[in-house]
C-alpha positions as CSV (number, residue, x, y, z in Angstrom):
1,X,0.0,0.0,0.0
2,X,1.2,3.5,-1.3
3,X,1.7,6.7,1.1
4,X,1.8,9.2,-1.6
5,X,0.3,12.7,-2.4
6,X,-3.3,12.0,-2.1
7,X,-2.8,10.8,1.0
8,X,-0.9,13.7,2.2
9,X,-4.3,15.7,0.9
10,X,-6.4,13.3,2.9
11,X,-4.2,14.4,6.1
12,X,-4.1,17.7,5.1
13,X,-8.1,17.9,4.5
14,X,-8.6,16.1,8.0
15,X,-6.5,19.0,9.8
16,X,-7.9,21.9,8.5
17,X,-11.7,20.6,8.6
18,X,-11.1,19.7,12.6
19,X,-9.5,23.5,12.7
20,X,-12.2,24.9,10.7
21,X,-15.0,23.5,13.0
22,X,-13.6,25.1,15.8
23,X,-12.8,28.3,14.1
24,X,-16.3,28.7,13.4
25,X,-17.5,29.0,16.7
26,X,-14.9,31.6,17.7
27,X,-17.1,34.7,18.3
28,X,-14.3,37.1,18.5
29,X,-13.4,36.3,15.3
30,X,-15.7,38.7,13.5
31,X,-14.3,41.7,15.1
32,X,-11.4,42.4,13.1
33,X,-9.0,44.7,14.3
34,X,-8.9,43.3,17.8
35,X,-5.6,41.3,17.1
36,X,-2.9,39.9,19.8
37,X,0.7,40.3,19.6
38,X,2.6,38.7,16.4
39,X,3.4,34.8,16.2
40,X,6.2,34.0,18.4
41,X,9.0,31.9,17.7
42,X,7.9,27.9,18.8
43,X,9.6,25.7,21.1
44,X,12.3,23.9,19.3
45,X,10.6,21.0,17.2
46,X,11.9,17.4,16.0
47,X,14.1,17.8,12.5
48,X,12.3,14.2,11.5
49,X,8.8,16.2,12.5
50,X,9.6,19.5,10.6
51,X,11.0,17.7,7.3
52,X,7.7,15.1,7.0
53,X,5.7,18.5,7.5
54,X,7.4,20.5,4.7
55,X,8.4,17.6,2.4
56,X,4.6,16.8,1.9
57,X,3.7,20.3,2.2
58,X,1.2,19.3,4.9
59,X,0.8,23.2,5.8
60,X,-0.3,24.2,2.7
61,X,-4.0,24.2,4.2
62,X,-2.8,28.0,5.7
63,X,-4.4,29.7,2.9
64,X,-7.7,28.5,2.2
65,X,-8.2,27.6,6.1
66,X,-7.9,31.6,6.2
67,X,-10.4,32.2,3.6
68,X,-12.8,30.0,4.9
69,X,-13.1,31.4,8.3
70,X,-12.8,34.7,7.1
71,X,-15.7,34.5,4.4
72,X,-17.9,33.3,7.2
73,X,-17.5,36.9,9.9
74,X,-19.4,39.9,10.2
75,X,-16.6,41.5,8.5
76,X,-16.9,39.6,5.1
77,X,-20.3,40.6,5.2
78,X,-19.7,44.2,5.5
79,X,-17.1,44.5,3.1
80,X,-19.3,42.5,0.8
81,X,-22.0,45.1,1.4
82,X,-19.5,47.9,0.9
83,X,-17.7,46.7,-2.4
84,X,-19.8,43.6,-3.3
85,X,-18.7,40.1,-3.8
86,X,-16.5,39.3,-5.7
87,X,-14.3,42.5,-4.9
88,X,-14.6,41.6,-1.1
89,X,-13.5,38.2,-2.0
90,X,-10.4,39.1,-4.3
91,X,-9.4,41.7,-1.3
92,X,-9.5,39.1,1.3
93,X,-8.0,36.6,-0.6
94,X,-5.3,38.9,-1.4
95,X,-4.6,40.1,2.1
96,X,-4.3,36.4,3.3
97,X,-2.2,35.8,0.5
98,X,0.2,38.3,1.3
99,X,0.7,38.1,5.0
100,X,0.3,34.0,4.7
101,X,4.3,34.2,5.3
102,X,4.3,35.6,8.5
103,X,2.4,33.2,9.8
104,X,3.5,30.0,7.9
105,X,6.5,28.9,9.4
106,X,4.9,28.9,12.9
107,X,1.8,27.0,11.5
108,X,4.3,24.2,9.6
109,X,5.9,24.2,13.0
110,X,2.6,23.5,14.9
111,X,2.0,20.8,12.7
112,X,5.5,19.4,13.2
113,X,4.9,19.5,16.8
114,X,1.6,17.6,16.5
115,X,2.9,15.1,14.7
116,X,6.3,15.0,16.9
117,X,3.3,14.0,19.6
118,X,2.2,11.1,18.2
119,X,4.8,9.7,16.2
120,X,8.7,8.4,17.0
121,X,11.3,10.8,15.0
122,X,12.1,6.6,13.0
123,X,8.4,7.1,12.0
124,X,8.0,10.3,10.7
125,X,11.4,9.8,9.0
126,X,10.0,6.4,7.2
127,X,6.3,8.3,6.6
128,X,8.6,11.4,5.0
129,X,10.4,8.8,2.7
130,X,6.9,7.3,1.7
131,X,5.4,3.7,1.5
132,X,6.2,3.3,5.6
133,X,5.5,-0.7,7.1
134,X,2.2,-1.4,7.2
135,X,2.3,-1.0,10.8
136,X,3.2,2.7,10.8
137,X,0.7,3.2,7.7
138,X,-1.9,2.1,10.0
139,X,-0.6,4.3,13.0
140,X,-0.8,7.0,11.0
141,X,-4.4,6.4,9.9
142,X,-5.3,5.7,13.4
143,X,-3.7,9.3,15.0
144,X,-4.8,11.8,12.4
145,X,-7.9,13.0,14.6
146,X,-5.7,13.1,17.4
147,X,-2.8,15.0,15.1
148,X,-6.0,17.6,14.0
149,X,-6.9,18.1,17.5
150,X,-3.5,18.6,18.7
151,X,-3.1,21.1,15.9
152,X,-6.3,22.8,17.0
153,X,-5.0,23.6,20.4
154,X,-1.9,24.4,19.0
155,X,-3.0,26.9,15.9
156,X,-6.6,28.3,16.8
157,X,-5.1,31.2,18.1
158,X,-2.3,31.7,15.2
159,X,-5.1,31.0,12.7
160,X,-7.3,33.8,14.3
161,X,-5.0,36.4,14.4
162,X,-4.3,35.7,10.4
163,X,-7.4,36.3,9.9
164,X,-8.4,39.1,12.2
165,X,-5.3,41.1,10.3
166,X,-6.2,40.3,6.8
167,X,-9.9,41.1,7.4
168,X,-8.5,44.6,9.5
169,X,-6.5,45.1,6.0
170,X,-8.7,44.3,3.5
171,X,-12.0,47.1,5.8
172,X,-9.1,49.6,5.3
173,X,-8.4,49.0,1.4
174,X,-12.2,49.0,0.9
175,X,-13.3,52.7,2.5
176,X,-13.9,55.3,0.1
């Protein structure tokens, strides 16, 4: 049995749909403007975690996690009603898209550490190099939810911040 790409997507979509759920319900969310400090610099997190994260771009979620929460506040809403759709949309998405790197190193390093939590630095290493023993396969089938839950106490906070900003940005590109 194969641990390719599509499978990477599978993980990728389980993570960000746990994250998005919770997101969801975050009422302070729609109150743009009203950000915390920047992301801080992580703990220091496993090599073997880091390089299964990046090599199968497992992150890459970032970016459309953003829009999705963000096209669901009060704020979308209002810039919708103050430049219409698809102008509010192309501002948003270009906001997330431009501060994305701020933000994604500490979110690829979240992951890593979520992963690190449930996985030996031999497994991640064999899961990085693809088609792992069936055994470790299997692991990793078995600890996504807790991987996306681990992520979700890890990120929520990074994830609503990049959001809160790029909504703040996008009300002050769309006044008059």
């Amino acid at each position: 049995m194969g641990f390719g790409r599509s499978t990477a997507w599978t993980i990728l979509n389980t993570v960000a749909g746990l994250l998005f759920g919770v997101l969801l319900e975050v009422p302070g969310l729609a109150l743009a403007g009203e950000t915390g400090p920047a992301p801080a610099t992580a703990p220091s997190i496993s090599p073997n975690a880091l390089a299964f994260v990046q090599d199968r771009h497992l992150g890459e979620s970032l970016g459309w996690l953003g829009y999705q929460v963000a096209s669901r506040t009060v704020t979308f809403t209002t810039l919708v009603e103050t430049v219409g759709r698809t102008k509010a949309q192309e501002i948003v998405q270009d906001e997330l898209q431009y501060l994305q790197p701020q933000y994604q190193q500490e979110w690829d390093r979240n992951l890593a550490a979520a992963y690190a939590a449930s996985f030996t630095p031999e497994e991640l290493t064999a899961l990085d190099i693809g088609n792992p023993p069936p055994d470790i396969a299997n692991k990793f089938r078995a600890k996504q939810r807790d991987v996306g839950m681990d992520m979700k106490g890890r990120s929520s906070e990074l994830l609503k911040v990049y959001v809160s900003t790029a909504l703040d940005n996008a009300l002050k590109k769309a006044k008059p």
